[in-house]
C-alpha positions in Angstrom: 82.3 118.9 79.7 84.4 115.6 80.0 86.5 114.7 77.4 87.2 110.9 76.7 90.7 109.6 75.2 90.7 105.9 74.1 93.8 103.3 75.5 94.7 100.0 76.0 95.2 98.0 79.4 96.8 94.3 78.8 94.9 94.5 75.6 91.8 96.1 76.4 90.2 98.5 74.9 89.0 101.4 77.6 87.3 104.6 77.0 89.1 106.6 79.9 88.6 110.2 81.3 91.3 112.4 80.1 93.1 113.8 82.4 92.5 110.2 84.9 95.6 108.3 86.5 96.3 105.1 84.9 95.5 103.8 88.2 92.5 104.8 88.9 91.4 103.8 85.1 92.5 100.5 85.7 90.7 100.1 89.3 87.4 101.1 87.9 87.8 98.8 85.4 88.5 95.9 87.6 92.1 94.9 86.7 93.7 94.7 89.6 96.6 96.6 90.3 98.6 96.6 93.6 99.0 99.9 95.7 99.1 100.9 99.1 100.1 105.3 99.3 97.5 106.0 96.7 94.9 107.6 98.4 91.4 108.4 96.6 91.5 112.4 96.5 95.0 113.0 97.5 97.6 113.5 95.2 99.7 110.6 94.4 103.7 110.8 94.8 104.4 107.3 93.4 106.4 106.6 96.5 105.6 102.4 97.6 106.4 101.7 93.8 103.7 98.7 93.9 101.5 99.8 91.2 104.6 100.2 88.4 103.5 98.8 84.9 105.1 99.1 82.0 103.7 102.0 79.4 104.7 101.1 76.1 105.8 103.8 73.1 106.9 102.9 69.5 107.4 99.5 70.8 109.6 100.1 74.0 108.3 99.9 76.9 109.1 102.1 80.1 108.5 101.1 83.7 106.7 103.8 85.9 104.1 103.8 88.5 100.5 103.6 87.5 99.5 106.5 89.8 101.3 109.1 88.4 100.6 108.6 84.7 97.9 109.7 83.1 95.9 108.6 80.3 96.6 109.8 76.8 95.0 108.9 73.6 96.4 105.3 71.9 97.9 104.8 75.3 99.1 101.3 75.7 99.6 99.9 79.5 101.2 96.5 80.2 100.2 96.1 84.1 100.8 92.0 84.6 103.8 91.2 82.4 106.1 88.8 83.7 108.7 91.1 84.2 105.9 93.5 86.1 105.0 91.1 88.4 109.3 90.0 89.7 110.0 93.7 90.2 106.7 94.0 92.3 106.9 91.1 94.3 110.4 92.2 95.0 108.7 95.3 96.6 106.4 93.7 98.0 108.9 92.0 99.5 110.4 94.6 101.0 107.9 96.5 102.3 106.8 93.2 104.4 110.0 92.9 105.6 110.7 96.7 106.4 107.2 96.4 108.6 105.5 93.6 109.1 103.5 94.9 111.8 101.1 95.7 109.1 98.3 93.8 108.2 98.1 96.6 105.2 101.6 95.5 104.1 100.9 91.9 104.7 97.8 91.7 102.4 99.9 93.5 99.7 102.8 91.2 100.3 99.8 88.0 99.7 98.4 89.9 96.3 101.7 90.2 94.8 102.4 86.5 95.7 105.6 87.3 98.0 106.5 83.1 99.6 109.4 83.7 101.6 111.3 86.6 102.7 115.0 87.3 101.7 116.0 90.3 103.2 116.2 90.8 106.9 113.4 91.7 109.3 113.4 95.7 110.7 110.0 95.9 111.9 109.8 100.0 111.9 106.8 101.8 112.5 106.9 103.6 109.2 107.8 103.0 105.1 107.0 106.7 104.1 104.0 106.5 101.8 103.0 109.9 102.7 99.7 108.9 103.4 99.6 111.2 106.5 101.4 114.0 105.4 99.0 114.4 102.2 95.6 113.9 104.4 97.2 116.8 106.4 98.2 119.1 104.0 95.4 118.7 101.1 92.5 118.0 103.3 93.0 119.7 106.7 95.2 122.3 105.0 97.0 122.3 108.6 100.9 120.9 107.5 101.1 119.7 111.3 103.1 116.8 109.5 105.8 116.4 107.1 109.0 114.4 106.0 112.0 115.0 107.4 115.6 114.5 106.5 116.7 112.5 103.6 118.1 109.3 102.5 118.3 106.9 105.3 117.4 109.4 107.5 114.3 110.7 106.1 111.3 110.6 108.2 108.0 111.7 108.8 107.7 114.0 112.4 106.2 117.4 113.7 107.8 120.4 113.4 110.8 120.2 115.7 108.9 117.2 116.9 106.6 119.2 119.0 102.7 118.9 118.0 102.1 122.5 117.0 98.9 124.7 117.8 97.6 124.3 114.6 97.0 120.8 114.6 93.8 120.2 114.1 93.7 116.7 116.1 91.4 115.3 113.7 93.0 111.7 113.7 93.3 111.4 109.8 97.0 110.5 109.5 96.3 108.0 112.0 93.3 106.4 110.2 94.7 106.5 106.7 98.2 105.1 108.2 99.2 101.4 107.4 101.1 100.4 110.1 98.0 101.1 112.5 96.4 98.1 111.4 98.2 95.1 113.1 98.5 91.5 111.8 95.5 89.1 112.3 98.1 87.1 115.0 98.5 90.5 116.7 102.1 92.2 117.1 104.7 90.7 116.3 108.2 91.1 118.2 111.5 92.2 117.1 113.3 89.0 116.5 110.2 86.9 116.1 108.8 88.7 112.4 107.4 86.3 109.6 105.2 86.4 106.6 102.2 85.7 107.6 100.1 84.5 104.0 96.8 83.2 106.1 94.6 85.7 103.5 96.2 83.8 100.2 92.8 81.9 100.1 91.5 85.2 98.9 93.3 84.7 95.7 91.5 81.5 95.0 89.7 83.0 92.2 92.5 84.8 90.5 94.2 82.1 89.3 95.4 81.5 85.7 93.9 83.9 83.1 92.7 85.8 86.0 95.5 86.8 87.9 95.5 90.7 86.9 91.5 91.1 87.7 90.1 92.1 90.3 88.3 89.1 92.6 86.8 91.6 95.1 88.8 89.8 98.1 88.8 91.1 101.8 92.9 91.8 101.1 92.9 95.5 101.2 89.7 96.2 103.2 91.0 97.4 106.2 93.5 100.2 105.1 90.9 101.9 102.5 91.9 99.6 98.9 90.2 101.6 96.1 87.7 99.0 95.9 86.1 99.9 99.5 86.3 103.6 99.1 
């Protein structure tokens, strides 16, 4: 039997599933909350950072991703404070310029209102959200993938980088990987990367009073946003 703890999301009320992410709480409830490696059924490792909000205790407030908090009874959950929304677009931010060969990356760079780029272009293939590696391991139960290395140098590759035999070739870490879906312009090349911002007339509606709900826009479609699962 389920039991039920009662919390607070930018002031309202919820009646939430103990034992549900904050994340997945605030989805079903239709306040919209950035995220691109959470994966419905996988286990979430907090690593983009996009779906931080602030959880507030005795009055302080501590900043931690969505995904990997749970609910708890009196919970309060700040998701679209002022300072929530700099330090996202700041991720954003960098995640559009670390690939923005990503139509993925490029919607999430529109939601969280990114209008220029500061930091220099990269355009790699990869930002480690571990999509892949979790599809592989949790659902295929075949670890044919993994991270590699750390720091700088961490990566995601086969073993030894040789595709072993028990690789099931089922294609998941390539369907449930971000930078498979290009921009709407098509590639871009090194030396010639830009934001691209065509999709901001999605956020038409979520203007004002209703920039932390959920408009049902086509930003997020392609790469399996919460709302399409």
């Amino acid at each position: 039997m389920q039991q039920y703890v009662t919390m607070k999301i930018d002031g309202a009320t919820i009646r939430a599933v103990k034992g549900s992410s904050v994340l997945d709480v605030a989805v079903e409830c239709g306040i919209c909350i950035p995220h691109l490696c959470h994966v419905p059924n996988l286990s979430d490792i907090g690593a983009c950072r996009l779906c931080i909000v602030e959880n507030v205790v005795d009055g302080r407030s501590k900043i931690t991703t969505s995904c990997t908090l749970n609910v708890q009874e009196g919970m309060e959950i700040l998701s679209n404070t002022e300072r929530i929304r700099n330090l996202r677009r700041n991720i954003a931010e960098l995640l559009v310029a670390e690939a923005p060969n990503s139509r993925a990356i490029q919607d999430i760079a529109v939601r969280c209102g990114v209008k220029e780029v500061r930091y220099p272009f990269r355009n790699n293939d990869c930002v480690l959200c571990g999509r892949c590696v979790r599809v592989c391991e949790e659902i295929w139960q075949a670890r044919a993938i993994g991270f590699v290395g750390r720091g700088k140098d961490r990566h995601v590759d086969l073993p030894f980088g040789v595709r072993p035999d028990f690789c099931k070739k089922c294609d998941s870490c390539i369907d449930l990987c971000p930078m498979t879906i290009t921009p709407c312009d098509g590639p871009m090349k090194p030396g010639e990367e830009y934001l691209c911002g065509k999709c901001e007339s999605q956020l038409s509606m979520a203007s004002g009073a209703m920039e932390d709900s959920c408009v049902w826009c086509e930003l997020g479609k392609g790469f399996g946003c919460a709302r399409y699962v």
